[in-house]
C-alpha positions as CSV (number, residue, x, y, z in Angstrom):
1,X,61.5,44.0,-36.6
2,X,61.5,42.1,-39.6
3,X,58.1,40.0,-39.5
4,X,56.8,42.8,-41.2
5,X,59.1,41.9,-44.3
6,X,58.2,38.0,-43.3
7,X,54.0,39.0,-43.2
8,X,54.8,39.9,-46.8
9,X,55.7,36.1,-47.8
10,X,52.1,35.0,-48.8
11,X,51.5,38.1,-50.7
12,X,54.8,38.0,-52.9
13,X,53.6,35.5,-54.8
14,X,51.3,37.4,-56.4
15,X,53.0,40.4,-56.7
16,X,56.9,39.0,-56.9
17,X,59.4,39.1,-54.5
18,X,61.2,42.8,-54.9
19,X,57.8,43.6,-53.4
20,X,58.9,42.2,-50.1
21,X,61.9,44.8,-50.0
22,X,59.7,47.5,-51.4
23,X,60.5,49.7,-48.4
24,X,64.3,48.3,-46.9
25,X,66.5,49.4,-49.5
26,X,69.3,50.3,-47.4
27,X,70.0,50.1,-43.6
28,X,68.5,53.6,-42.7
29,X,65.5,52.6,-44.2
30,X,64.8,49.6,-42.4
31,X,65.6,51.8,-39.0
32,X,63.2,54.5,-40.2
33,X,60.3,52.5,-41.0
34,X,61.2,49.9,-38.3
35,X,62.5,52.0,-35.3
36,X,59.0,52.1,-33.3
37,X,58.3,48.1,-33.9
38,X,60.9,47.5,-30.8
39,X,57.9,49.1,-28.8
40,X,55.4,45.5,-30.4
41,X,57.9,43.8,-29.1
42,X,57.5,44.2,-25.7
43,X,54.6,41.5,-25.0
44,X,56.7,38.8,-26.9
45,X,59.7,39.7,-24.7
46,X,57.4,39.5,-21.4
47,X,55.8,36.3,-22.6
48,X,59.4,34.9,-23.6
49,X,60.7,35.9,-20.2
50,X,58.1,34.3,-18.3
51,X,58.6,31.1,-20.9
52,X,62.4,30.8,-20.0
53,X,61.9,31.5,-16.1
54,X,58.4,30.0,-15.4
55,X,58.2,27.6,-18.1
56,X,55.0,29.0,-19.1
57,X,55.2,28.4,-23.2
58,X,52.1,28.7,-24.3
59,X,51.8,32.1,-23.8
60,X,55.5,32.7,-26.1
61,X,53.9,30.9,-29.0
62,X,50.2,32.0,-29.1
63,X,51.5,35.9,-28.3
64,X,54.3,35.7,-31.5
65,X,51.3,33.6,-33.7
66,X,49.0,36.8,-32.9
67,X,51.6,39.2,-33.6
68,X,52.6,37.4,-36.8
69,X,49.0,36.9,-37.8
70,X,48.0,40.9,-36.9
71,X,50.9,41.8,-38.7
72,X,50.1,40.2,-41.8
73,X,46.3,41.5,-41.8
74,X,47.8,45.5,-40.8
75,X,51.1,45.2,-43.5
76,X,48.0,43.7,-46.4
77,X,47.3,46.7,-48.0
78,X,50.1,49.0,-46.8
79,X,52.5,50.9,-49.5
80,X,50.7,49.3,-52.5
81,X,50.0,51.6,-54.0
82,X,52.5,53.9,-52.1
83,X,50.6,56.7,-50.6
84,X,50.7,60.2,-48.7
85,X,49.9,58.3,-45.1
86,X,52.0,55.2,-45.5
87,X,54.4,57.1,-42.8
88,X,51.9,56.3,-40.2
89,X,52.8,52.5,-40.7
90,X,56.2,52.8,-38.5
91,X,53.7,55.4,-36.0
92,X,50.4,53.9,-35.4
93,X,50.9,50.1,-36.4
94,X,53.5,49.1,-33.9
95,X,50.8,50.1,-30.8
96,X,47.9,48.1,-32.5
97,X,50.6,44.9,-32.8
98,X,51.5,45.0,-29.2
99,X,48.5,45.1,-27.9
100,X,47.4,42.1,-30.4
101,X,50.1,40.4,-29.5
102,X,49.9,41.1,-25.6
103,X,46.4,40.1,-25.6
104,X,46.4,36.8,-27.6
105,X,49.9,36.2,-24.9
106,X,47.7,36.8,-21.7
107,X,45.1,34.4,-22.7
108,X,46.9,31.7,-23.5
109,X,48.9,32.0,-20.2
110,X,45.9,32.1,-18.6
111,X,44.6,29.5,-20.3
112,X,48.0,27.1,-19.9
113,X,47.6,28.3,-15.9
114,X,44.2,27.0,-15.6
115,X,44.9,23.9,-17.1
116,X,47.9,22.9,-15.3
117,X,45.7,24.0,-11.8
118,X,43.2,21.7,-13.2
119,X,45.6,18.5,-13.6
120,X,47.2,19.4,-10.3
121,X,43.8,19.0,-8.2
122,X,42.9,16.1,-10.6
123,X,46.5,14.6,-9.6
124,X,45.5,14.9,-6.0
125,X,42.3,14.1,-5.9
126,X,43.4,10.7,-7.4
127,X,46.1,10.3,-4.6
């Protein structure tokens, strides 16, 4: 919930740091705005379950690079200047990241399957 506020990093050194914090002022705030991101979540938690029980990792780090990376190209431009539709933010955004981030996961399992099916047969073939 807070790469959002992270995805701001780059950009606060142009415009200073309170513009990081722009929109979590108090705890209700940050639930508000934030309360849908649980639902971008999702494809990290998949990946990171299949990480910790199938010791798949590639898939963990690419999908949380692609979320980080889609959330700091969505977050750019949003709330500066503040605006009437800046609400949809916390509505339509957190779809758009999961499936960003549930892509870019699926691939590089794939990929990180196919590779390791690859140096098995190469393994054998050797034997």
């Amino acid at each position: 919930m807070l790469v959002p506020y992270f995805s701001r990093i780059p950009t606060a050194f142009v415009r200073g740091t309170p513009w990081i914090w722009s929109y979590m002022s108090t705890t209700d705030d940050v639930l508000r705005w934030n309360g849908l991101h649980i639902i971008s979540l999702i494809p990290l938690g998949i990946t990171g379950l299949i990480y910790i029980f199938g010791r798949h990792s590639w898939g963990f780090y690419v999908a949380f690079a692609g979320y980080v990376a889609a959330t700091s190209f969505v977050y750019y431009h949003q709330g500066n200047p503040p605006g009437p539709d800046d609400f949809l933010g916390c509505i339509v955004f957190p779809p758009m990241l999961a499936f960003a981030s549930g892509v870019c996961g699926a691939v590089a399992l794939a990929a990180q399957l196919i590779v390791q099916k690859r140096r098995s047969q190469i393994t054998n073939a050797s034997t």
